[in-house]
C-alpha positions as CSV (number, residue, x, y, z in Angstrom):
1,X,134.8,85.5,42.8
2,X,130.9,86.2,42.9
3,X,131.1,86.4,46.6
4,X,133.6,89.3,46.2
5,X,131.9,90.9,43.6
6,X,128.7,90.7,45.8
7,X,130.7,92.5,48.6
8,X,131.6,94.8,46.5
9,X,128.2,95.8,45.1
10,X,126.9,95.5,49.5
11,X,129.7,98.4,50.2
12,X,128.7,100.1,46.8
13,X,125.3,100.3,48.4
14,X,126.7,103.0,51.1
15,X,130.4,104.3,49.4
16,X,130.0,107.3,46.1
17,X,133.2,106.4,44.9
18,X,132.3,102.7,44.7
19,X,129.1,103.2,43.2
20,X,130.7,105.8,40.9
21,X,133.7,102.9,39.9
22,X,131.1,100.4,39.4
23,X,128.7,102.7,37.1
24,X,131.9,103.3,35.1
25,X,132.6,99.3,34.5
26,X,129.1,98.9,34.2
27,X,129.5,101.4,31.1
28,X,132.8,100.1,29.8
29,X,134.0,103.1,30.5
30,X,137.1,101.1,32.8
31,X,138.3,98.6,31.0
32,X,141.1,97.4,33.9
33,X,138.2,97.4,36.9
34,X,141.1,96.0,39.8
35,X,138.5,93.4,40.6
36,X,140.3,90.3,39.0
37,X,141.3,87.4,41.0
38,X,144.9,88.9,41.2
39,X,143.5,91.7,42.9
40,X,140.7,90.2,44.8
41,X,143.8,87.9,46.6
42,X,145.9,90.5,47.0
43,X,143.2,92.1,49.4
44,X,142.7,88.9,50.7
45,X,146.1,88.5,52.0
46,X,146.6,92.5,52.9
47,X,143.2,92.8,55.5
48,X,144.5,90.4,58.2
49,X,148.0,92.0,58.3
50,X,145.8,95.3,58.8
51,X,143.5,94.0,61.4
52,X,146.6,92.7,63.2
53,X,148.5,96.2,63.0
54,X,145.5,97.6,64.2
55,X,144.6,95.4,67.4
56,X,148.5,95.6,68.2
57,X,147.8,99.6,68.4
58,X,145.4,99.2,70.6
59,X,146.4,97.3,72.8
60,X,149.5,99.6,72.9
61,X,146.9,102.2,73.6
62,X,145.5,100.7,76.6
63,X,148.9,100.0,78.2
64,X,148.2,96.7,80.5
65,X,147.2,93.5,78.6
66,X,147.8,89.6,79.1
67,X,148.8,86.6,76.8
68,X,147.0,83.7,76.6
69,X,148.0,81.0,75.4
70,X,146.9,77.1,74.1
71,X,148.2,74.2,72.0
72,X,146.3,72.1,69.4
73,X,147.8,69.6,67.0
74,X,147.1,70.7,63.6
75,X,145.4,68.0,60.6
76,X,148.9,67.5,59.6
77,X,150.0,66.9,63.6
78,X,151.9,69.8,63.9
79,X,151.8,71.3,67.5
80,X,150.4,75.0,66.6
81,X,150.0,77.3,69.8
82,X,146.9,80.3,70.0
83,X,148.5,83.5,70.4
84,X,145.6,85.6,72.3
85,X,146.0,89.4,74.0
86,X,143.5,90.0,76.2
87,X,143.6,93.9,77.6
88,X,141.7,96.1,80.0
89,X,140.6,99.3,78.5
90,X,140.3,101.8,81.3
91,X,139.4,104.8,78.9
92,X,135.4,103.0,78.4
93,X,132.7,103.4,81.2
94,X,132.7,100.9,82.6
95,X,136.0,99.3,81.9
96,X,136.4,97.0,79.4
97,X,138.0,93.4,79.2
98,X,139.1,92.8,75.5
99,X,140.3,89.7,73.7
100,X,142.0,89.5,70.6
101,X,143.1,86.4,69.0
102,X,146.2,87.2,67.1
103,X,147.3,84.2,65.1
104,X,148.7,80.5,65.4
105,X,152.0,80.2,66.1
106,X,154.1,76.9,64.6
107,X,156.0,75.1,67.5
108,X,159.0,73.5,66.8
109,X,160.2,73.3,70.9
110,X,157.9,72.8,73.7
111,X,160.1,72.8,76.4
112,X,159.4,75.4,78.6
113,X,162.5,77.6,77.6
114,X,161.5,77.1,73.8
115,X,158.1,78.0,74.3
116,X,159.2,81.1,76.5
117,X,161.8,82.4,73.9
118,X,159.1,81.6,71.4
119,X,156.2,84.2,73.0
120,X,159.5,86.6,73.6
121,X,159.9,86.6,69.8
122,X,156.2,87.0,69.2
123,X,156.1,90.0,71.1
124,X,159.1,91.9,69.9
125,X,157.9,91.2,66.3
126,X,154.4,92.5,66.8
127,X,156.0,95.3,68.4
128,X,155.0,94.7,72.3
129,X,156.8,95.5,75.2
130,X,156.9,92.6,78.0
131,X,158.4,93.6,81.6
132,X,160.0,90.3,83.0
133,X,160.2,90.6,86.4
């Protein structure tokens, strides 16, 4: 929790709102600040979903990109697959190679079918189209 609140004071640092919000704890003049545990986890668990919606928009942006992909066993032996997008981003000078590592994906078949209808899946629920030839 000090970490967070330490972030919070950093951003305070550069935001007027924030340092207007914390002046006002500061003061008891807020007596429900929104930076309890509760909250703190719920922000927690919102920024990655955020960060993924906003690499998947990119990547939609820059129309050609590439999946790559690699196993690891997991400590509890589970075989868990890296789910990277790597995309060219013509619109920079000089063009750009990205790579964006999306998530670990659990894998319950590792046959090559499973593991094809598994990136298939992937793709339609992060919203990518995929042109199989």
């Amino acid at each position: 929790m000090k970490f967070f609140l330490s972030l919070i004071e950093m951003i305070a640092e550069f935001d007027l709102i924030m340092q207007e919000h914390i002046r006002r704890i500061k003061d008891d003049e807020i007596h429900n600040p929104y930076l309890r545990h509760n909250i703190q986890n719920e922000l927690i668990n919102l920024i990655p979903g955020e960060i993924k919606t906003k690499i998947i928009k990119k990547i939609k942006d820059e129309k050609y990109y590439a999946i790559i992909l690699d196993f690891t066993l997991d400590i509890s032996h589970q075989d868990k697959m890296s789910f990277v997008l790597r995309s060219v981003d013509i619109s920079s000078t000089p063009i750009q190679v990205n790579e964006y590592f999306l998530e670990f994906l659990k894998v319950d078949d590792t046959s090559g079918k499973g593991l094809f209808d598994g990136i298939i899946d992937e793709l339609k629920i992060v919203g990518l189209d995929i042109i199989i030839p």
